[in-house]
VODO-898351 format. One line per 2 residues: number of its first residue (from 1); their letters; for each residue y, z negated, x of N, C-alpha, C, O. Coordinates in pm, whole numbers, plus 50000, padded with zeros to 5 digits. Example, Ala and Ser with C-alpha at 12.3 -4.5 7.8 and 13.67 -1.06 7.14 Angstrom:
2
1) AS) 49431/49220/51319/49550/49220/51230/49670/49220/51320/49668/49154/51424 ~ 49775/49292/51285/49894/49286/51367/50003/49213/51290/50114/49196/51341 .
end
This chain:
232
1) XX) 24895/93784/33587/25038/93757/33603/25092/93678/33485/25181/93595/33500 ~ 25016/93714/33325/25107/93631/33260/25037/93452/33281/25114/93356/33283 .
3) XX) 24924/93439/33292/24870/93308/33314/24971/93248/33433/25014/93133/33434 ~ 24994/93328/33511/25127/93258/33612/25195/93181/33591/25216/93063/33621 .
5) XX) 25251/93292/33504/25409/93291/33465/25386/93176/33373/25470/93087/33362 ~ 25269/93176/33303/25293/93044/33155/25251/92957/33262/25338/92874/33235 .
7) XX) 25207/92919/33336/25206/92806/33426/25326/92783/33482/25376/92671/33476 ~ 25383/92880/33538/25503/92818/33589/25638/92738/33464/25694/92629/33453 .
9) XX) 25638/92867/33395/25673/92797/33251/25675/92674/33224/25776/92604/33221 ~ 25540/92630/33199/25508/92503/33200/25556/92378/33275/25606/92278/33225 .
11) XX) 25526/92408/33432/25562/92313/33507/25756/92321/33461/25808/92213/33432 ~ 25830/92428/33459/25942/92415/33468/26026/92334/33305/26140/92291/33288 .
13) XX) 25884/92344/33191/25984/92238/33129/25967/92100/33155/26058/92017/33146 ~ 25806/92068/33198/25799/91946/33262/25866/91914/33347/25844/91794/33361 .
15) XX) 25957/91954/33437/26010/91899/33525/26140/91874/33480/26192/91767/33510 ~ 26243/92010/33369/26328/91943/33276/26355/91808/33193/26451/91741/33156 .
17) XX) 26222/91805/33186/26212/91671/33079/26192/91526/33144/26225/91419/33092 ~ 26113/91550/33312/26075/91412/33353/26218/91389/33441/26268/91489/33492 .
19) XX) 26287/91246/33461/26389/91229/33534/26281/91212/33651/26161/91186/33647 ~ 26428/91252/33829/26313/91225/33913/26330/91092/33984/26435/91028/33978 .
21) XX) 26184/91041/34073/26184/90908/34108/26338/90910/34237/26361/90803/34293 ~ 26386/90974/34254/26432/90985/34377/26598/90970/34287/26655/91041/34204 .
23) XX) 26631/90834/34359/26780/90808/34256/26871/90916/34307/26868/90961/34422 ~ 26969/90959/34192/27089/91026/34167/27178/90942/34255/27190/90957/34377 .
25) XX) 27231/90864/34190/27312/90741/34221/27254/90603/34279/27155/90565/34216 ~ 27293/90518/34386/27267/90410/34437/27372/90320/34444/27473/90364/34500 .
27) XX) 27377/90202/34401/27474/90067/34413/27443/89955/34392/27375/89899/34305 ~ 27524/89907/34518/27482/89771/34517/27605/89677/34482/27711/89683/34543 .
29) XX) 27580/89590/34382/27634/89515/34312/27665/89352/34376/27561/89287/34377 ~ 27774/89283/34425/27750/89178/34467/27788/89071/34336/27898/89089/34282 .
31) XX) 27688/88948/34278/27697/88829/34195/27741/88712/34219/27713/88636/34312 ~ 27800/88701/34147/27804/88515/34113/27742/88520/33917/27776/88595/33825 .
33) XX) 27630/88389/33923/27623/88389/33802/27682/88251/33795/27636/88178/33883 ~ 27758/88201/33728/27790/88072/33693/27887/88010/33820/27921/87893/33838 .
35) XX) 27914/88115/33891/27973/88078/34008/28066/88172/34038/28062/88267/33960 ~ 28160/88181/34134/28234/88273/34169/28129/88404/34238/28017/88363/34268 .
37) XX) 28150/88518/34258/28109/88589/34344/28135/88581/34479/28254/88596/34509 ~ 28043/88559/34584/28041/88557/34710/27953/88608/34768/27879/88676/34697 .
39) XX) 27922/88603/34908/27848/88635/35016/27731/88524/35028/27623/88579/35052 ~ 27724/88411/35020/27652/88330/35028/27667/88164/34925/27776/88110/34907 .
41) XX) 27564/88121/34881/27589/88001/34780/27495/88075/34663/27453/88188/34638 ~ 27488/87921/34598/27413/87915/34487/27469/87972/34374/27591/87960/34364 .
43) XX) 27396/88044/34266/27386/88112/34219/27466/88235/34269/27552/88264/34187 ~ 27466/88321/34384/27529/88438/34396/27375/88520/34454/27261/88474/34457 .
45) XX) 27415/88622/34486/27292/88731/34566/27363/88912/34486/27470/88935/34428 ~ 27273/88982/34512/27320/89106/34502/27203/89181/34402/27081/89164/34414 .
47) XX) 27252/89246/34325/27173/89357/34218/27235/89511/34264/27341/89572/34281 ~ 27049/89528/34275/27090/89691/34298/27038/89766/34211/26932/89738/34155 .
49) XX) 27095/89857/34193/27058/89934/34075/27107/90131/34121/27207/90196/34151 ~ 26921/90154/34095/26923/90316/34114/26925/90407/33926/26858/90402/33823 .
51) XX) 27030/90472/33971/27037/90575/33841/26926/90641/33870/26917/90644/33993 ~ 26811/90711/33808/26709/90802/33870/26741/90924/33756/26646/91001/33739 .
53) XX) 26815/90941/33706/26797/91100/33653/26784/91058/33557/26757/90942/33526 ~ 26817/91215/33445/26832/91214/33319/26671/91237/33227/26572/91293/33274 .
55) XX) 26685/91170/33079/26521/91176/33041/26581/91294/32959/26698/91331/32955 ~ 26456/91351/32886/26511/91451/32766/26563/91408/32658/26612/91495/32587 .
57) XX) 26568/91327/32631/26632/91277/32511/26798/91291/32518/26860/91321/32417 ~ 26856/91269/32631/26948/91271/32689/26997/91137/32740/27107/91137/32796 .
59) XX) 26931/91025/32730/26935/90866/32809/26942/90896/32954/26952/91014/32988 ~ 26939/90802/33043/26926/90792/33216/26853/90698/33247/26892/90586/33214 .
61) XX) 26771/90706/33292/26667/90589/33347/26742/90510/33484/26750/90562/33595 ~ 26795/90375/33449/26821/90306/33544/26711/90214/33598/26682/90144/33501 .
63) XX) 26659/90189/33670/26620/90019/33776/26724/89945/33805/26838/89990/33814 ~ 26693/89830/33821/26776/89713/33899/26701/89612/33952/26608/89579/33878 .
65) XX) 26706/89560/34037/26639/89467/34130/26758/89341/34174/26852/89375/34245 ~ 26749/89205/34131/26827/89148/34159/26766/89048/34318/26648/89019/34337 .
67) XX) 26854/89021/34389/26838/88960/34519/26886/88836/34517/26988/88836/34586 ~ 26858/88696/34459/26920/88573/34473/26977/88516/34619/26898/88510/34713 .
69) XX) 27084/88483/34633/27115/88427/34801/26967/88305/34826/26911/88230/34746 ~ 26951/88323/34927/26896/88227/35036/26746/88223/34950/26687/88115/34951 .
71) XX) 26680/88347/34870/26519/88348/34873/26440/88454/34908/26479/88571/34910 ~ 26318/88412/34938/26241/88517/35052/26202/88649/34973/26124/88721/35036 .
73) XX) 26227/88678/34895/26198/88848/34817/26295/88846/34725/26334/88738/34681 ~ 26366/89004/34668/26370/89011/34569/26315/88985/34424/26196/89009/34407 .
75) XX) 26388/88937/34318/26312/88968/34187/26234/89100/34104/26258/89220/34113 ~ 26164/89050/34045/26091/89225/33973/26196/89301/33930/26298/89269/33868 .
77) XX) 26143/89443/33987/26261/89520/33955/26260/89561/33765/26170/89534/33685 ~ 26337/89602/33750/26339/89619/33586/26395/89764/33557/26505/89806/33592 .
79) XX) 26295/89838/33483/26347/89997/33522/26362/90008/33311/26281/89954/33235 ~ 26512/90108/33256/26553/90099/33119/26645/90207/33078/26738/90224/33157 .
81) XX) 26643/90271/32995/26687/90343/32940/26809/90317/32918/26845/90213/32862 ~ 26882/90402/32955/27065/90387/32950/27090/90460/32830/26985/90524/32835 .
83) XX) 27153/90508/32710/27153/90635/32634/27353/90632/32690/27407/90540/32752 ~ 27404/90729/32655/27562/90738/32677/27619/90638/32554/27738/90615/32574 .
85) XX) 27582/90589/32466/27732/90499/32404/27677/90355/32485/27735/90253/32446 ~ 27595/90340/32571/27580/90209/32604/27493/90117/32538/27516/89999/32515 .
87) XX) 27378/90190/32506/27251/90121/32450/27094/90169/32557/27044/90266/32612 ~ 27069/90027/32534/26987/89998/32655/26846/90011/32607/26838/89995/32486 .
89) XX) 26696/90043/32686/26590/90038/32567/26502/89984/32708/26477/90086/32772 ~ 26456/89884/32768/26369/89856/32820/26194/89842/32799/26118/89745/32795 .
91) XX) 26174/89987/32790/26008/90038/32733/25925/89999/32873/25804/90021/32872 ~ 25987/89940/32997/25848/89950/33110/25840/89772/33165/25929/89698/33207 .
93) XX) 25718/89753/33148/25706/89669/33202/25748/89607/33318/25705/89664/33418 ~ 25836/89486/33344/25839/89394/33249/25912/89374/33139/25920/89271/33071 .
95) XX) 25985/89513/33117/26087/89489/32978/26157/89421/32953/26176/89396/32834 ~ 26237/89351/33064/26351/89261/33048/26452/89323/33134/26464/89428/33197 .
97) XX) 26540/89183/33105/26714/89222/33162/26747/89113/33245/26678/89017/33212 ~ 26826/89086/33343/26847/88998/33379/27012/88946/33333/27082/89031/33278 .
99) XX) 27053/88845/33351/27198/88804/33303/27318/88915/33371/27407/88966/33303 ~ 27301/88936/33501/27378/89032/33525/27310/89216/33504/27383/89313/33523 .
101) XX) 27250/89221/33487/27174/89372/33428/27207/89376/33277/27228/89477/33210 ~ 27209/89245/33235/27284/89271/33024/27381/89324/33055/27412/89441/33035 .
103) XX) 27453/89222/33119/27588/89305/33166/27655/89465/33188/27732/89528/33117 ~ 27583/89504/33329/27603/89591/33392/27567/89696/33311/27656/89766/33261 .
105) XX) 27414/89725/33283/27373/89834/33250/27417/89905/33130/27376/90021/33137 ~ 27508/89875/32980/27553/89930/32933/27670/90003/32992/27704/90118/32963 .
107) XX) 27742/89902/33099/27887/90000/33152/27883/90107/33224/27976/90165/33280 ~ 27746/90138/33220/27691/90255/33374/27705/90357/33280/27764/90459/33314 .
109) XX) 27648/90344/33137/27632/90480/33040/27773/90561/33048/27883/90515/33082 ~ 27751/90647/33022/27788/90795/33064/27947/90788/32986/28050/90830/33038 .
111) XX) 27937/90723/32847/28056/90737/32733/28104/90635/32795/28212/90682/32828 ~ 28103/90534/32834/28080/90419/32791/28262/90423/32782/28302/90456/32671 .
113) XX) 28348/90401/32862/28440/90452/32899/28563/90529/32859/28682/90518/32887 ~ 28482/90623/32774/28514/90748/32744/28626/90758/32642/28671/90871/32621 .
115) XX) 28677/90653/32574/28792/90634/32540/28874/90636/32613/28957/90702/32550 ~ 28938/90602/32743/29004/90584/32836/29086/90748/32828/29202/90773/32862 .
117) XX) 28992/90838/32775/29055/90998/32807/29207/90967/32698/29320/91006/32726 ~ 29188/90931/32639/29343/90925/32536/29433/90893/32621/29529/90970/32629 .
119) XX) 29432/90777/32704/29513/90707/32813/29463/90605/32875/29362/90551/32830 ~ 29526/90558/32996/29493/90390/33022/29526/90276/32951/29515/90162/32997 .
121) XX) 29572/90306/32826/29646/90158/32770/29554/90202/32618/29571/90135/32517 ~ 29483/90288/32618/29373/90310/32466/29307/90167/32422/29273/90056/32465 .
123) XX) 29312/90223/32343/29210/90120/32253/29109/90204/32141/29133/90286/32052 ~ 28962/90129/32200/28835/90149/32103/28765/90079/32103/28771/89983/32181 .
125) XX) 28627/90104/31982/28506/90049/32004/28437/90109/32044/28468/90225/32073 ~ 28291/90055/32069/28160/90043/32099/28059/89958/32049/28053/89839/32079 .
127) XX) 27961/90030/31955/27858/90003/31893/27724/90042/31950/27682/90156/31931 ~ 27659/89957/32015/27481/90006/32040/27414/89900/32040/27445/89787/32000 .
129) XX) 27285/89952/32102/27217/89807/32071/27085/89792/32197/27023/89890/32238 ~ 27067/89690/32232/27006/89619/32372/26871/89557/32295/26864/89460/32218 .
131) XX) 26724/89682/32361/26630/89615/32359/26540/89580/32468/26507/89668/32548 ~ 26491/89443/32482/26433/89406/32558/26415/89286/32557/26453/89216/32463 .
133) XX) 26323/89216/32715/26315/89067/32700/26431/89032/32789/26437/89071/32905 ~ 26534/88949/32727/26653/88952/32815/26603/88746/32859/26579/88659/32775 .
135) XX) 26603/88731/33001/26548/88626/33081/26664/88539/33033/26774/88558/32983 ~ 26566/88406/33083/26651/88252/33064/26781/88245/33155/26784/88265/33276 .
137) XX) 26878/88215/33081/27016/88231/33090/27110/88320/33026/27233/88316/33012 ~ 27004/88418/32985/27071/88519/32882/27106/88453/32744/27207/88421/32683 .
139) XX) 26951/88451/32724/26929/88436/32559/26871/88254/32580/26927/88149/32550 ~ 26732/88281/32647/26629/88156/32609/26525/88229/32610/26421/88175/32645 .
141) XX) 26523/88366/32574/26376/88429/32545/26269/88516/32654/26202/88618/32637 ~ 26285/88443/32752/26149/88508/32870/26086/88549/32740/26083/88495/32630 .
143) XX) 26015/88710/32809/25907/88786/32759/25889/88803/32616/25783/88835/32561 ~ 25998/88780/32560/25977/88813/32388/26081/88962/32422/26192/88959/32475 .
145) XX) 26012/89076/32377/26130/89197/32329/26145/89148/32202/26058/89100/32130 ~ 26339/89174/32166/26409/89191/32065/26511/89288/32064/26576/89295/32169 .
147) XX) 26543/89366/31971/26676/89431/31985/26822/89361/31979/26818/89290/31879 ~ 26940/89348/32035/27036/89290/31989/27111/89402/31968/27112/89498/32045 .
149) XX) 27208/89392/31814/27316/89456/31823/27428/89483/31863/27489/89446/31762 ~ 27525/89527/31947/27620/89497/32008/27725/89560/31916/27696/89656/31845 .
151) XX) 27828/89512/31917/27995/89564/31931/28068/89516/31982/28057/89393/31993 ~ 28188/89588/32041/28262/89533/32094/28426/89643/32125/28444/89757/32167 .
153) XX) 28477/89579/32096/28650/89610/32120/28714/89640/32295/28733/89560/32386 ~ 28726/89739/32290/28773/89802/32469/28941/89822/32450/28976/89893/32356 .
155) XX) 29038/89765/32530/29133/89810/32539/29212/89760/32659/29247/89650/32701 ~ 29231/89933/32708/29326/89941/32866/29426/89866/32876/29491/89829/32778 .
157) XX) 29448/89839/32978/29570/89728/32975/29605/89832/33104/29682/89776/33182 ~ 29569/89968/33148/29691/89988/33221/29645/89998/33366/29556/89913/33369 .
159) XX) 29656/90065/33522/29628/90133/33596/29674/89994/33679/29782/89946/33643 ~ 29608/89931/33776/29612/89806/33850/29665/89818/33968/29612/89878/34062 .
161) XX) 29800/89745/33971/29864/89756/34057/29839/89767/34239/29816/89667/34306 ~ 29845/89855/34278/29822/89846/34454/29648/89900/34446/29581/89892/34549 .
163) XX) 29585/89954/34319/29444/89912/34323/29403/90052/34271/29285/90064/34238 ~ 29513/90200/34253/29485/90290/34241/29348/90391/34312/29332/90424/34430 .
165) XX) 29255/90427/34181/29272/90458/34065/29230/90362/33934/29224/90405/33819 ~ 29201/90218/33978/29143/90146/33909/29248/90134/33786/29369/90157/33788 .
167) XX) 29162/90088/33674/29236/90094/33550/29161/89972/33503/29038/89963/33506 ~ 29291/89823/33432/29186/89764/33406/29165/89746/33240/29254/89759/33156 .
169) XX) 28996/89708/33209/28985/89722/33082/28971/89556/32988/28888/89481/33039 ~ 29021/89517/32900/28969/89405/32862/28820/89414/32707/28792/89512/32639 .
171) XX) 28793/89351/32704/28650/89392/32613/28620/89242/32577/28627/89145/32652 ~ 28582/89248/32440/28562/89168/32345/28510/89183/32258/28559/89267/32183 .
173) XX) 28320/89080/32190/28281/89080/32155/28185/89031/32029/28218/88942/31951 ~ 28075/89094/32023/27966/89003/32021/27787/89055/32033/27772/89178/32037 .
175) XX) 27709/89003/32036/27563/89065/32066/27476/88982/31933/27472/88860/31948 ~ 27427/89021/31842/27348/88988/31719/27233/89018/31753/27217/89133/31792 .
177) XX) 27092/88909/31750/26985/88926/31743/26946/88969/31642/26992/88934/31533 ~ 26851/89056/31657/26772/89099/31522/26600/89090/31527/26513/89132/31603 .
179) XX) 26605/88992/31373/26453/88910/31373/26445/88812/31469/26552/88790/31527 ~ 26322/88726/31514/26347/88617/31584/26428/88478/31515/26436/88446/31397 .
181) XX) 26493/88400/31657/26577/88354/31510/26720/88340/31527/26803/88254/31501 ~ 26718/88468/31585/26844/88575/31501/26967/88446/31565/27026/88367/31491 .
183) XX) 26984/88455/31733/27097/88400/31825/27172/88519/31851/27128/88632/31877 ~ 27291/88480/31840/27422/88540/31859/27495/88498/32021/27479/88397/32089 .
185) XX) 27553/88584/32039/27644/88565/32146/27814/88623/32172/27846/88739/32196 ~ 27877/88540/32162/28053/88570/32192/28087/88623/32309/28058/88535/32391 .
187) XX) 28141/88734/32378/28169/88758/32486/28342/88847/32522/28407/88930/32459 ~ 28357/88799/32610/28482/88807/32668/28498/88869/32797/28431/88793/32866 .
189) XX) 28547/88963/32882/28502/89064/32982/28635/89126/33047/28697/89208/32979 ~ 28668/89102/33137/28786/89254/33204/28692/89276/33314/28610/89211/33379 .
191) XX) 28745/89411/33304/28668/89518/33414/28720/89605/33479/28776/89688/33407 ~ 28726/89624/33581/28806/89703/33681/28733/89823/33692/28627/89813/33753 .
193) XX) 28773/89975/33632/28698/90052/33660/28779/90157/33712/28900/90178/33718 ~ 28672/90221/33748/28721/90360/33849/28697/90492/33754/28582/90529/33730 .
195) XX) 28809/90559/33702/28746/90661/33626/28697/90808/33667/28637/90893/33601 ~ 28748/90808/33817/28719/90877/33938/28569/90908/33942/28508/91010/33910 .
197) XX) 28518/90759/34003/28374/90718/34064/28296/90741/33931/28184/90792/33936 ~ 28344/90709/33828/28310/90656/33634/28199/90562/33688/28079/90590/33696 .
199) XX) 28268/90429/33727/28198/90310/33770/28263/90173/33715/28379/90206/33690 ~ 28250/90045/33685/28293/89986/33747/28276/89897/33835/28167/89854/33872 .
201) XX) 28427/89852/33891/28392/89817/34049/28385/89652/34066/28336/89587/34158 ~ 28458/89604/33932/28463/89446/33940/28422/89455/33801/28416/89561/33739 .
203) XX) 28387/89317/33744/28339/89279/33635/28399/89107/33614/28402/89030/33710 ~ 28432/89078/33515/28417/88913/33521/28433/88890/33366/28533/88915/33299 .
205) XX) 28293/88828/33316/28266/88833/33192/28211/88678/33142/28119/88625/33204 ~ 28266/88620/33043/28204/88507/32955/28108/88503/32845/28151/88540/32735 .
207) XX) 27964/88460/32857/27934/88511/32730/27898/88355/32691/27883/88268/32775 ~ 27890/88340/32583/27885/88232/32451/27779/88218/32401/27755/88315/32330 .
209) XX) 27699/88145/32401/27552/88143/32283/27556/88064/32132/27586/87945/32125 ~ 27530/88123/32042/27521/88080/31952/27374/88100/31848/27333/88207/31804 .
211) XX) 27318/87975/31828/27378/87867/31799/27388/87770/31984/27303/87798/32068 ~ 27498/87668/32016/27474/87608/32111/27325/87535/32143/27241/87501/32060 .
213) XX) 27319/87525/32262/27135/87501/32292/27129/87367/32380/27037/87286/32394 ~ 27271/87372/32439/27322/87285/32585/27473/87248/32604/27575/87307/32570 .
215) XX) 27462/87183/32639/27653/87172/32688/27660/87267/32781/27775/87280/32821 ~ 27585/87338/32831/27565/87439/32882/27552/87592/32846/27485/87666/32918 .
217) XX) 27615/87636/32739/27594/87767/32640/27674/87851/32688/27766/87903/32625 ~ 27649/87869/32795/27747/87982/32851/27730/88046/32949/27708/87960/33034 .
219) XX) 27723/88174/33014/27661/88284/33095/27805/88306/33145/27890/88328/33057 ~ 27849/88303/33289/27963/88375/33337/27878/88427/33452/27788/88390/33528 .
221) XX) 27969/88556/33420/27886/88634/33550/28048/88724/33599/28146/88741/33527 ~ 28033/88761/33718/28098/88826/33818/28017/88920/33895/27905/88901/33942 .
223) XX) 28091/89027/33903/28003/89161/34003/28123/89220/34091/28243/89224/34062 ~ 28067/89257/34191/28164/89304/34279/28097/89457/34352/28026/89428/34448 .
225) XX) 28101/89543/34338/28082/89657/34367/28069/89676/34551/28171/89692/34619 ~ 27943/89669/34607/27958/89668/34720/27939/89816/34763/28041/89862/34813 .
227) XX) 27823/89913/34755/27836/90042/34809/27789/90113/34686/27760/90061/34579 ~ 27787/90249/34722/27819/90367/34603/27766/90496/34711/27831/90549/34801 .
229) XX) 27673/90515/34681/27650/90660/34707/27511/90745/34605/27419/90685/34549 ~ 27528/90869/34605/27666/90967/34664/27771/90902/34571/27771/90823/34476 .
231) XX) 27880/90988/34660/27994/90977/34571/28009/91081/34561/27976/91176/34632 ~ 28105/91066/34387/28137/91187/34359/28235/91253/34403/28252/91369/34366 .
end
């Protein structure tokens, strides 16, 4: 009986500790990168992204799989460590991000938000930091992991009219490479979130590269929140 019991033991902290494959949360995200968000056209398609449960550390293991309009498969899915202030750790192969997954996947974390409890018109920061290979259009750097540092400035502007319970947030930045050779990025963001769902439901964000590479140094992305389940 006690060999049981320490077996069962066993299995029961292993199963504490492993998140399971079977997502918590499911959503599908509709894009525009460099484009407006739509249903169909170039550069738009849809990112989905499964929460799968909590690790022990206390992070959340997200996936995301992005869907470009008008091509015959999805892209590789990309599965990463969420922690709650909004730092990202992509340990599984292929260890990258895509332009809208830089995005997204810090706002999914748990805090991320979590200023908002003072009021809708608060103001804070947010400090973490994004490792991985973040793909061409992000950075420049297919398949190199780097960490970037993030901060950035959050402040409510206030509960959106006709659009209750949405509250919208404006956010302002920047993302610091570290090592490499050490590219920066400016970013600019309002976000429509639900503090209900603790989602958000729209996104429309500018980001900046520095040093410039192109007359082209610039990442705009748009997300549009298409389904959500469960809900809470």
């Amino acid at each position: 009986m006690k060999v049981i019991g320490l077996v069962l033991a066993v299995l029961f902290a292993l199963t504490a500790q492993t998140p399971t494959s079977t997502p918590v949360r499911h959503l599908v995200y509709r894009f525009g990168y460099n484009t407006k968000v739509a249903e169909t056209g170039n550069g738009t398609g849809t990112t989905t992204v499964d929460i799968l449960g909590r690790a022990a550390d206390g992070g959340v293991m997200i996936s995301g799989t992005d869907f470009w309009w008008n091509t015959a498969r999805p892209r590789a899915t990309n599965t990463c460590e969420v922690y709650p202030s909004g730092s990202v750790n992509c340990a599984q192969a292929p260890y990258s991000l895509s332009p809208m997954q830089i995005t997204l996947f810090p706002l999914l974390a748990r805090k991320y938000f979590s200023g908002l409890a003072a009021g809708p018109k608060a103001t804070w920061t947010n400090t973490f930091h994004v490792t991985g290979a973040i793909v061409p259009g992000a950075t420049g750097f297919a398949g190199k992991v780097t960490t970037w540092n993030c901060a950035f400035t959050l402040v409510g502007k206030g509960p959106i009219a006709g659009s209750a319970p949405l509250i919208l947030v404006h956010q302002t930045g920047k993302m610091d490479q570290q090592g490499a050779r050490f590219f920066s990025a400016t970013e600019k963001a309002d976000v429509a979130y639900d503090p209900v769902q603790k989602v958000p439901v729209y996104v429309n964000e500018k980001r900046a590269h520095v040093p410039q590479q192109t007359v082209y140094n610039y990442d705009i992305i748009q997300l549009k929140l298409q389904t959500l389940s469960p809900r809470y």
